[in-house]
C-alpha positions as a Markdown table, in Angstrom:
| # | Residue | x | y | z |
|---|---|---|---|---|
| 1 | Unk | 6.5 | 17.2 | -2.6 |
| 2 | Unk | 9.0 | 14.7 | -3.6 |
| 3 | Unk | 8.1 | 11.1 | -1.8 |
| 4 | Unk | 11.1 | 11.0 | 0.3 |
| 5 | Unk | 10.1 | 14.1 | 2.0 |
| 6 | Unk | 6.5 | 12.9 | 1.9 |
| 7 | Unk | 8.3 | 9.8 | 4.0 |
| 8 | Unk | 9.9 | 12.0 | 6.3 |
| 9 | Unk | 6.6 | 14.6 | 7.1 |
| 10 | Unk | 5.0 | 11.2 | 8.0 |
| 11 | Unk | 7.6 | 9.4 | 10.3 |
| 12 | Unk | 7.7 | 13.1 | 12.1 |
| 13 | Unk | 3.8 | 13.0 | 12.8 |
| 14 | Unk | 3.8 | 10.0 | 13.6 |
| 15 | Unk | 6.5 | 9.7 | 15.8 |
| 16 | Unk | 7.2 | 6.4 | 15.8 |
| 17 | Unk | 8.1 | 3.3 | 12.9 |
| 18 | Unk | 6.1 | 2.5 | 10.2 |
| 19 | Unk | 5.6 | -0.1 | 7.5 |
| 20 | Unk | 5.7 | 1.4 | 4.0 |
| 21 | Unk | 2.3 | 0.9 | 3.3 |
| 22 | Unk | 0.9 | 2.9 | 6.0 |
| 23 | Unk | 3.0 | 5.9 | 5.2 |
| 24 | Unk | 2.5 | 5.0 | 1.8 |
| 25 | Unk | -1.6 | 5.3 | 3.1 |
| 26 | Unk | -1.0 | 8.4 | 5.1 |
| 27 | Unk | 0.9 | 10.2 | 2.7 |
| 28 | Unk | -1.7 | 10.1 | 0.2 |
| 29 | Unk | -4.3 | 10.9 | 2.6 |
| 30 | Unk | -2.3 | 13.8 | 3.3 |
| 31 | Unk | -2.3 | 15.1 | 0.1 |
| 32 | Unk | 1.2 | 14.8 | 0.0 |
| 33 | Unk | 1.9 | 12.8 | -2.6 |
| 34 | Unk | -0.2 | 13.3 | -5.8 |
| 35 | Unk | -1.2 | 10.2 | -7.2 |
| 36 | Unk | -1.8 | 11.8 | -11.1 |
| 37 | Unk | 1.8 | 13.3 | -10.6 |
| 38 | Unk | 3.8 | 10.6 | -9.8 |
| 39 | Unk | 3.2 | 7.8 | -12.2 |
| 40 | Unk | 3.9 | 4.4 | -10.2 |
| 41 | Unk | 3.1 | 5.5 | -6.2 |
| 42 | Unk | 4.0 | 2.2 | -4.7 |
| 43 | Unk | 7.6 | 1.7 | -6.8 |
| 44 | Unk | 8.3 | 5.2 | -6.3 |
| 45 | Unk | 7.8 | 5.6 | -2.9 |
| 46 | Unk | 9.7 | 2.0 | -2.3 |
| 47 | Unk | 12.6 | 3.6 | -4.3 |
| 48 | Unk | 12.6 | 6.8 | -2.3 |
| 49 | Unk | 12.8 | 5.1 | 1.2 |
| 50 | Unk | 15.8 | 2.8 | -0.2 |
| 51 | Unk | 17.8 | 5.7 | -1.2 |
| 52 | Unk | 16.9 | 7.6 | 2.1 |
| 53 | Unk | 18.5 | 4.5 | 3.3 |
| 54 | Unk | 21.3 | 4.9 | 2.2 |
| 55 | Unk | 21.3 | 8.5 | 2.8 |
| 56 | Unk | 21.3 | 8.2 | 6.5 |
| 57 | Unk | 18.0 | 10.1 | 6.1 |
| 58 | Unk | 15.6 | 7.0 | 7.0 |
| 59 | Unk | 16.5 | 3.7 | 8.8 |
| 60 | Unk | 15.1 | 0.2 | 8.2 |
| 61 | Unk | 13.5 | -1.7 | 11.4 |
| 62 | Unk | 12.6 | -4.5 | 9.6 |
| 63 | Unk | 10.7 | -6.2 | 6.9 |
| 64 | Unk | 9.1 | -3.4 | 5.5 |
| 65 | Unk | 9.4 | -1.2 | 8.2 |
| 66 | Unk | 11.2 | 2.0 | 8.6 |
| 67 | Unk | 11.8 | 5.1 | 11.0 |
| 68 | Unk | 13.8 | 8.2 | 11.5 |
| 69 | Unk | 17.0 | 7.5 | 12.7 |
| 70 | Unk | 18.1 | 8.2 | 16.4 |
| 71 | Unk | 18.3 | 12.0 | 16.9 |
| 72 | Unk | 22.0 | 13.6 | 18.1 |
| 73 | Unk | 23.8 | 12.5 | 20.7 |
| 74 | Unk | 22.2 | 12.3 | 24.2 |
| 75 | Unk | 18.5 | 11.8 | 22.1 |
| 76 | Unk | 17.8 | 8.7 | 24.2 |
| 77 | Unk | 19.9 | 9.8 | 27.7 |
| 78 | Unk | 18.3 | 8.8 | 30.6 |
């Protein structure tokens, strides 16, 4: 699995923001991200949430911290 979808599996199970390192954590704990397969973990994955950034995939919530962004229209009507 490439590590922006890794990213993405995680911020769906967990439902809620997270700071890279704990998705970082839980991705490898998942087994979806294979450490012997992907040479640098930490600069990778750090890459692959930047460019899901700018993607529109992925949003930043602060320092470090990132979640999915807002669903369609009338995600949050109440």
């Amino acid at each position: 699995m490439e590590p922006l979808d890794a990213a993405l599996a995680v911020l769906r199970d967990a439902g809620e923001p997270l700071h890279w390192t704990v998705i970082q954590d839980r991705a490898l704990r998942q087994g979806l991200i294979d450490p012997f397969a992907v040479g640098d973990v930490r600069k990778t994955l750090l890459a692959a949430l930047r460019d899901g950034v700018r993607a529109d995939v992925l949003e930043r919530e602060g320092t470090g911290v990132y979640r999915l962004p807002a669903g369609p229209a009338g995600a949050s009507d109440a």
